[in-house]
BADO-941290 format. One record per residue (C-alpha): x, y, z. Coordinates in steps of 0.5 Angstrom, whole numbers, plus 2048, in hexadecimal, padded with zeros to 3 digits. Layout:
# BADO-941290
XYZ/...
This chain:
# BADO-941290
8E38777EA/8EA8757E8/8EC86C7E8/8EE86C7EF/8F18657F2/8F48637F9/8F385E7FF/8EC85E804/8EF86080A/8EC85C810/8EB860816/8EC85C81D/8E785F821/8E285B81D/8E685581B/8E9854823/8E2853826/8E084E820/8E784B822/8E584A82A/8DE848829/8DD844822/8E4841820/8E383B825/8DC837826/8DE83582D/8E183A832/8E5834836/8E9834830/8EE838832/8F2834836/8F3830830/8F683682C/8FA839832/8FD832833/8FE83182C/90283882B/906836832/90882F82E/90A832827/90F83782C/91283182F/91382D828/916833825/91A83482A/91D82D82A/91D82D823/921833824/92682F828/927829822/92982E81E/92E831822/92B838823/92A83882A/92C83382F/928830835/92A83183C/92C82C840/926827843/92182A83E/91A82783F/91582B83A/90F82C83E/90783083D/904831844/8FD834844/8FC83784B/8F583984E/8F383E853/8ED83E855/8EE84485A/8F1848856/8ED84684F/8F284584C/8F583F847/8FC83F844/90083B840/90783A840/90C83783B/91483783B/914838833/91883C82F/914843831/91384982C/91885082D/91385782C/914856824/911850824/90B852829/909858825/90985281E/90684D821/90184F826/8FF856824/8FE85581E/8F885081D/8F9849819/90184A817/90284381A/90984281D/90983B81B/90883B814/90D840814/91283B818/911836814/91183980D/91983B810/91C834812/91783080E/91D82D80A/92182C810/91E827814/916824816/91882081C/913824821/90C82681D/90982D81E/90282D821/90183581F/8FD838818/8FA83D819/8FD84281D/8F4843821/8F583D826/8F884382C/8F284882A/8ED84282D/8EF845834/8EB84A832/8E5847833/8E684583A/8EA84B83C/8E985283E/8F185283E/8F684F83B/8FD85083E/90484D839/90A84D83E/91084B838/91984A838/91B847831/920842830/92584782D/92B849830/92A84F834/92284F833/91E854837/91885283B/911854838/90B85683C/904856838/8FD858838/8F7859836/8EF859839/8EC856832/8EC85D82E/8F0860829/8F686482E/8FA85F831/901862836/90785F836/90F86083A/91485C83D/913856840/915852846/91684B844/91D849845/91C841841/91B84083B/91383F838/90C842839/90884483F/90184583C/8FC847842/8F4847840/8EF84C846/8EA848844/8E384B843/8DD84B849/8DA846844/8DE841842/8E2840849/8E0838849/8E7837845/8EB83A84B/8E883584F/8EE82E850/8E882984E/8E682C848/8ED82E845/8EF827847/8E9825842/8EA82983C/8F182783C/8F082083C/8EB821837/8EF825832/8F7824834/8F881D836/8FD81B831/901821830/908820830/90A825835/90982483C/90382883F/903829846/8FC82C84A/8FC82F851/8F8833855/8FC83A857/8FC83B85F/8FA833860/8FC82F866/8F9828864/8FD823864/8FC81C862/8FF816866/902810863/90680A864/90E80A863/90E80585C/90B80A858/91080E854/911815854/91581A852/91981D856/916824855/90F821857/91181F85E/910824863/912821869/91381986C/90F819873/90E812877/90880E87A/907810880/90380A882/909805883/9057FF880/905803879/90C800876/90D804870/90E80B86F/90A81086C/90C815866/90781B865/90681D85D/90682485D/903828857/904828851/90082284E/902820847/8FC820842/8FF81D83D/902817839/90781A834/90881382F/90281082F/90180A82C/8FF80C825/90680F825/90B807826/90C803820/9077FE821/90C7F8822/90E7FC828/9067FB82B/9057F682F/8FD7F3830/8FD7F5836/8FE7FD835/8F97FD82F/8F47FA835/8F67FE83A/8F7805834/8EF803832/8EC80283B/8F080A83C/8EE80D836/8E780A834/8E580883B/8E380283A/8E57FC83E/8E27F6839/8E97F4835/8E87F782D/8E77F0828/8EE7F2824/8F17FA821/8F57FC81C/8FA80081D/8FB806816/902808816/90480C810/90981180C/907811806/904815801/902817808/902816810/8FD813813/8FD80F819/8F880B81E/8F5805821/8EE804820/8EA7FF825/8E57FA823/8E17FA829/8DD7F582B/8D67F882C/8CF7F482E/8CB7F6829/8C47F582C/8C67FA832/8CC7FF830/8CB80482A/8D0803825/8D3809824/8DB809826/8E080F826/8E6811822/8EA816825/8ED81A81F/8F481D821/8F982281E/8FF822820/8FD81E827/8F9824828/8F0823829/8EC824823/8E6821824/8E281B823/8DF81781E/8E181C819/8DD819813/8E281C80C/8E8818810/8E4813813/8E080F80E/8D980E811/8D9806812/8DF807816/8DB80C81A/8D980581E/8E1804820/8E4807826/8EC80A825/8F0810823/8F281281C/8F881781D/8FA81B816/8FE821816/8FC82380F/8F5823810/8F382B80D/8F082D812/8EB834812/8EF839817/8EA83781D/8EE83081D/8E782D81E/8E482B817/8E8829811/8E882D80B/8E682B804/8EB827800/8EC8217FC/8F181F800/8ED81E806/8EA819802/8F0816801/8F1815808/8EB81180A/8ED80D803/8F280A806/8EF80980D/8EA805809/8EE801805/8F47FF80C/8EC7FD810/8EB7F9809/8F27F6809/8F27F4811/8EC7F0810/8ED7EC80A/8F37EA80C/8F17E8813/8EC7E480E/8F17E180A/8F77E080F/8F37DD816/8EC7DB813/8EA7D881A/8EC7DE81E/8E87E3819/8E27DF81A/8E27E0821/8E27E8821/8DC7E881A/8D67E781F/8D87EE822/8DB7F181C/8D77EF816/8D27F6818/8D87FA817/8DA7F6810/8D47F680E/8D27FD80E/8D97FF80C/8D67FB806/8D07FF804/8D3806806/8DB805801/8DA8017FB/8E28007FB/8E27FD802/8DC7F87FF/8E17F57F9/8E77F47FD/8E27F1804/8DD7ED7FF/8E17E7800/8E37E7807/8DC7E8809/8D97E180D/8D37DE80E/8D17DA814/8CD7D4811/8C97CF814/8CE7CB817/8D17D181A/8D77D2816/8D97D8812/8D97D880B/8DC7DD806/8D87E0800/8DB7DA7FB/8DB7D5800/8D37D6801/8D27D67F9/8D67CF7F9/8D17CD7FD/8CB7C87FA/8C67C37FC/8C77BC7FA/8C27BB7F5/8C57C17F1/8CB7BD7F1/8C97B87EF/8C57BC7E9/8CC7BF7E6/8CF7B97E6/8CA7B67E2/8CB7B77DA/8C47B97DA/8C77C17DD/8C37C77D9/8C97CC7D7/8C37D17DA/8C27CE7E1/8CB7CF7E1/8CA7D67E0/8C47D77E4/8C47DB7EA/8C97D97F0/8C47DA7F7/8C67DA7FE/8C17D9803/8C07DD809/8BD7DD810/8BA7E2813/8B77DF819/8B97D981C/8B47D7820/8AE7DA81C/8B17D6816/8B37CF819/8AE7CC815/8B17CE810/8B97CC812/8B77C5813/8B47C480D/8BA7C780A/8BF7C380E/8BB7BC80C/8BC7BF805/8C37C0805/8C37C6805/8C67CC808/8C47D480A/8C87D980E/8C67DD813/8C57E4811/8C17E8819/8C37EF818/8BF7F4816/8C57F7811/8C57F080E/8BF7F1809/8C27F7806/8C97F4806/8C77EE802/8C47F37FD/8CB7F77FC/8CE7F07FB/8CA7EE7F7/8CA7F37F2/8D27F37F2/8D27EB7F1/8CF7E97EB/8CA7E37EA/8CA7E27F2/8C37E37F5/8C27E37FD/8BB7E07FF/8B87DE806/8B67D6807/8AE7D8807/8AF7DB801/8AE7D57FD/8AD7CD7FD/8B37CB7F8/8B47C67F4/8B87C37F9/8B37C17FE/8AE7BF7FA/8AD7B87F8/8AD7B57F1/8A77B67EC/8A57B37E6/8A27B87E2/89B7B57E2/89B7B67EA/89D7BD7E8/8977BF7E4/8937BB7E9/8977BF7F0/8947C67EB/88D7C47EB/88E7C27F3/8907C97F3/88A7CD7EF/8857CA7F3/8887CA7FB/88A7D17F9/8837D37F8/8817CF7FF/8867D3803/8867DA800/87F7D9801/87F7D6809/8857DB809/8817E1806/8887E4803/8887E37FB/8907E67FB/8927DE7FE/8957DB7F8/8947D37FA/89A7CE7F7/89A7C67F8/8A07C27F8/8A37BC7FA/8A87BD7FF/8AD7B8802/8AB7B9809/8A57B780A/8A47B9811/8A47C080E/89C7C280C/89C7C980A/8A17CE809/8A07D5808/8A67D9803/8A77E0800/8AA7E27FB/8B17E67FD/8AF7EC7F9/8A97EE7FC/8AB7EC803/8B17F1802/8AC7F67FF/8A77F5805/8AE7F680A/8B07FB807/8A97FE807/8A97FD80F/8AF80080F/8AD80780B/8A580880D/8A480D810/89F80D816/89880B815/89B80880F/89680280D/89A7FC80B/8947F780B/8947F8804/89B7F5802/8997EF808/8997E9804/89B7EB7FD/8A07E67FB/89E7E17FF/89D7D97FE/89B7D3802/89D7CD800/8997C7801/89D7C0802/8997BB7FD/89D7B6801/89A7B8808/8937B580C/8907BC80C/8907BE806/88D7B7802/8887B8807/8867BE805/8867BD7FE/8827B67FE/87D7BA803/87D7C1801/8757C2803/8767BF809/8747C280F/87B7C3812/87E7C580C/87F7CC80D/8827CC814/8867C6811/8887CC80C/8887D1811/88C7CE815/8927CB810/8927D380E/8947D4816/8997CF817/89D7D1811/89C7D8812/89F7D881A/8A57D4816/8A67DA812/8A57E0816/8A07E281E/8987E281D/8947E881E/8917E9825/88B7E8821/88E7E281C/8907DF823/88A7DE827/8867DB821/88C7D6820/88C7D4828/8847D3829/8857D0822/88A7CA825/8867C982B/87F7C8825/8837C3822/8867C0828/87E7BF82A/87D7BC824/8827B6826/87F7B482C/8797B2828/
């Protein structure tokens, strides 16, 4: 066989049913397309008139209407745009995925970009299809002595086409809808699909119902236009003094300069509220947005909401609406939206995003990573300014916003270097402490101790640790001991708090977090001698082997030391790796997992040498009582630390009511 090159030739009775019922993946979808095209033929037309090719009539108001008849079956949309001439019908309708707006715009691309054209693809009309039995196009173009254009197809391959009868110029496109999809004739189910798709498009669009008499009453304040007004009518009750207006259709749909489109020293707070009750329709007032508006290397606006949400009761997962031209594409596209911002409310609109040829999904490009850089990095910059410029006022949104931020943290590295000094901490005392400010922080007796000539270089390069609290009610004992000791903690409650500290602490060289039960620092112990140390070791060989023994757990590692509050008699502590280990164990085991086996490792009791109990039970360690004395300074310590057992705490009840017995002997 002869070499032989050439072009693969597509046939359309295959390709126009792919088209019809695969190129969308919802079939409401084609209200936005339909729309669309009728606001690239009003944009182009304007665009028309700015550069002098065409001059609008008097009194011009460009306009989509979109009018459902359920009688007839029928669904039409109507625009005032710039119309197609026979020529142009034959190029851009019958010849699949020549798009007309591509080819606009490759035309005047050089002489002006006031207006955006929405168009790509030249598919969006053939989303008809999958609703219609028929499509009808009635056309005039603009062009001085145009003739109007009658088109139309039954969803095969043959189409018929003549003069029309139109006398404005634009386009009339007439949807006989199939016996399945009947709904989208239906007022309410229009009036839906295109509020949720063509809200903000920035051409007019009215619905109406076709051969509807319902009108609505209002009082004469409200503001009409003109072409809304049917009739004037009086009151026919004397005692009603104002006169009525009935408002007639067609009902406006949408907003044509949202508030994403102003400059934003033209929004007042007031319109940022109210923009975030309309779209979001939520009625509790966000914390505080950012308001994006650039031009370059890319055009990007938006205005992300920080909600403020109750995290016990609400999911936190917000909606970030993605538009491209002021035209609904989805929500919480995550290539454009980084993930942690997911959890905001707002709109991100992106003319340049590339978008696939359903308009539906982004395609692959490394532009789009781009886009959610710079997202990332204004949300960044908002908060830290916000930090550095009005402390006072960040502090009272971080109780809301610190899940937001901390998960940003985890999720974006870039994000965590720019917001690791701005991240608070509520101590103690109630008051929020940067990440440098909680590592200025020590207890008095440290101090003291570097101020002595005595200071070890070692102890000056040793590890920097910030305590933390999980539980402030389970960990009071702790606290207080704290507090008396001059120390500080901070409050850490969230469940993402624990691997939050984790990720700072690997991006933060030399700084450890670590729970106030997790050790019994220097701070609180009271001074020794060395001949006292050795003796509080030897106390505690011999009690450990006592209460292991009346504990019957050989794992317990038994400590004694003096502690400054001698109030406190027993204390249990566990290492902060282990606990970490056994959370994250929790976390991660699958049903039936048995966690018994990592109870108990790592965990200490402390016995305080300077309390009553504890001498008591080292002078008497064959006493009667001595094993329940045990038993009991093990409870008491444990119910600090962390609930009883069922099981644990039953014995501990029947055990204090023995031990009050033995006092009324």
């Amino acid at each position: 066989m002869a070499a032989k090159s050439g072009s693969l030739s597509i046939n359309s009775e295959n390709i126009f049913p792919i088209i019809k019922k695969w190129l969308y993946s919802d079939h409401d979808i084609f209200y936005r397309e339909l729309i669309s095209n009728g606001c690239d033929a009003v944009t182009k037309l304007k665009k028309l008139d700015m550069m002098g090719e065409y001059s609008l009539p008097e009194g011009f108001k460009p306009r989509i209407d979109v009018i459902v008849d359920p009688a007839k079956k029928t669904l039409t949309f109507k625009d005032n745009g710039l119309g197609m001439t026979a020529d142009e019908v034959e190029e851009y309708i019958n010849q699949i995925a020549f798009s007309g707006a591509t080819d606009f715009i490759e035309k005047y691309k050089d002489k002006s970009n006031t207006d955006q054209i929405i168009g790509h693809f030249g598919l969006g009309f053939y989303s008809a299809f999958m609703v219609a039995d028929e499509v009808h196009i009635d056309t005039l173009s603009y062009r001085e002595g145009a003739t109007p254009v009658h088109w139309e197809c039954d969803g095969g391959t043959e189409y018929a086409m003549e003069d029309g009868d139109r006398e404005e110029v634009g386009t009339t496109i007439t949807l006989f809808l199939n016996e399945d999809c009947l709904e989208f004739c239906n007022e309410y189910k229009a009036r839906e699909v295109v509020k949720k798709y063509c809200s903000f498009m920035p051409t007019e669009i009215y619905l109406s119902k076709e051969g509807s008499n319902e009108t609505q009453i209002i009082e004469e304040e409200d503001k009409l236009d003109n072409d809304e007004v049917l009739e004037i009518v009086e009151p026919k009750e004397k005692e009603e003094a104002k006169k009525l207006k009935i408002r007639k259709r067609p009902e406006l749909m949408n907003e044509t300069t949202p508030l994403w489109t102003k400059h934003p020293n033209d929004c007042t707070k007031e319109e940022y509220q109210e923009f975030y009750r309309k779209v979001f329709q939520d009625y509790k007032e966000p914390l505080f947005w950012i308001h994006l508006n650039m031009d370059y290397p890319f055009n990007l606006k938006g205005i992300l909401y920080f909600p403020k949400i109750n995290m016990e009761y609400e999911s936190i997962e917000g909606t970030i609406k993605l538009y491209n031209n002021q035209v609904f594409i989805a929500d919480n596209i995550k290539e454009v939206i980084p993930e942690f911002l997911l959890l905001l409310k707002g709109v991100i609109d992106c003319p340049d995003l590339p978008l696939n040829v359903s308009r539906s999904a982004l395609q692959n490009d490394g532009f789009v990573k781009k886009i959610a850089e710079y997202i990332t990095k204004k949300v960044a910059d908002k908060l830290s300014g916000m930090c550095k410029t009005d402390k006072e006022e960040y502090e009272k949104y971080w109780d809301d916003i610190s899940p937001f931020i901390k998960f940003g943290c985890l999720k974006d590295d870039k994000f965590c270097e720019k917001m690791n000094d701005y991240i608070l901490f509520k101590n103690l005392e109630g008051k929020y402490l940067t990440l440098p400010e909680c590592l200025e922080i020590k207890p008095q007796d440290e101090e003291e101790e570097e101020n002595s000539a005595d200071t070890d270089i070692e102890e000056e390069q040793k590890e920097k640790i910030i305590y933390y609290v999980t539980d402030e009610q389970q960990q009071s004992q702790y606290i207080n001991m704290f507090k008396a000791s001059k120390m500080d903690a901070v409050i850490l409650t969230h469940n993402i708090d624990q691997p939050f500290i984790s990720q700072l602490e690997s991006k933060n060289e030399g700084i450890r977090f670590q729970r106030i039960d997790a050790d019994v620092s220097d701070a609180m112990k009271a001074k020794t001698s060395k001949k006292a140390e050795k003796e509080m070791e030897e106390q505690a060989e011999s009690l450990g082997k006592l209460i292991r023994k009346a504990l019957k757990n050989d794992k317990l590692a038994v400590k004694v030391e003096k502690l400054k509050n001698k109030k406190v008699s027993s204390l249990i502590t566990l290492s902060e790796d282990s606990r970490r280990m056994q959370d994250m164990m929790k976390m991660y085991s699958m049903p039936g997992m048995d966690m018994s086996a990592f109870g108990g490792e790592g965990e200490t009791l402390i016995l305080n040498a300077n309390h009553p109990l504890v001498q008591y039970i080292t002078e008497h360690q064959e006493g009667d009582n001595a094993k329940m004395i045990c038993e009991q300074l093990y409870d008491l310590a444990k119910l600090q630390h962390a609930p009883l057992s069922g099981e644990a705490m039953t014995k501990f009840i029947a055990r204090s009511n023995e031990i009050m017995m033995l006092l009324t002997k």
